[in-house]
ZAMARGU-4260 file (C-alpha; in steps of 0.2 Angstrom, whole numbers, plus 5000, padded with zeros to 4 digits):
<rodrens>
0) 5000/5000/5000 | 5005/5016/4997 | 5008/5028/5012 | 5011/5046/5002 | 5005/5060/5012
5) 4990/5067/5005 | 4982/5084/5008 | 4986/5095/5024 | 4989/5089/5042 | 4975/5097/5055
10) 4988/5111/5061 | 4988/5119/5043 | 4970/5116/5042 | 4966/5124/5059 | 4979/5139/5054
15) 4968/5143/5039 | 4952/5142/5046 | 4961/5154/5062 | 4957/5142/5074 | 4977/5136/5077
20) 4980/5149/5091 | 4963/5144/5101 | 4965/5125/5098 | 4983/5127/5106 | 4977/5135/5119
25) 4964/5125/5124 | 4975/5112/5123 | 4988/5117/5133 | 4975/5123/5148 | 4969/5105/5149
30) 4985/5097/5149 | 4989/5110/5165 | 4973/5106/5172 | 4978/5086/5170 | 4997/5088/5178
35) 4989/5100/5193 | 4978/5086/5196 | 4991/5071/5195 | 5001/5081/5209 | 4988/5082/5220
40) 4985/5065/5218 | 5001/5061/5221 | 5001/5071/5235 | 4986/5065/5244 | 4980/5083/5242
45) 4962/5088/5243 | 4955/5102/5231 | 4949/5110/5249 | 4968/5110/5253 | 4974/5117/5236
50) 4963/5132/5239 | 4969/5137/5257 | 4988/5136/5249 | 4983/5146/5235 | 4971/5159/5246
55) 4956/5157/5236 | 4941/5147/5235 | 4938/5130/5231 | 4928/5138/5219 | 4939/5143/5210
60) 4952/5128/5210 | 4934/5116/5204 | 4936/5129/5186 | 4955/5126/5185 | 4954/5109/5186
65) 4939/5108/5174 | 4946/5106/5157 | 4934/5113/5147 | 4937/5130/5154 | 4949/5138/5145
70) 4950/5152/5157 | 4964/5153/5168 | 4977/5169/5174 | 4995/5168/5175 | 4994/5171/5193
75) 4982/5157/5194 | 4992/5145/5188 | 5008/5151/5196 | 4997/5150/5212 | 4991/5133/5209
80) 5012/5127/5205 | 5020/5135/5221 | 5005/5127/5233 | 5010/5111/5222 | 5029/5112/5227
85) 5033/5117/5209 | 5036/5131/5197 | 5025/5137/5181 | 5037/5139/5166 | 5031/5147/5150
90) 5040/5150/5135 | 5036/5158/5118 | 5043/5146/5104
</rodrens>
């Protein structure tokens, strides 16, 4: 069979629809949202407790953990990473 590429891969589909920048960013919230969660697993840590470390509500903590939204701050996350025992990196690429 052969295996030649046909057509464009879903990135440069996405890119000229102008949907790229929003699909990546949805993606990378719910990939933050899974590894917070991991660690508080890992850490035997209750979403009650995350909130008290991070002085907010659990509330709050419930929508960053949800992975459908995409709305989280900076701060937030950084926040969330320090009351985890770790640091937030981002970097433009």
């Amino acid at each position: 069979m052969n295996e030649q590429h046909l057509g464009s891969t879903l990135d440069d589909f996405l890119e000229e629809e102008g949907l790229l920048a929003e699909a990546e960013a949805v993606a990378a919230k719910r990939v933050i949202a899974w590894q917070i969660a991991q660690l508080m697993a890992e850490q035997q840590m209750t979403k009650s407790e995350l909130a008290r470390r991070m002085n907010t509500s659990r509330t709050a903590v419930d929508r960053l953990l949800n992975p459908a939204n995409d709305v989280a701050t900076l701060s937030t996350l950084e926040k969330a990473a320090l009351a985890l025992g770790k640091r937030l990196h981002i970097a433009l690429v």
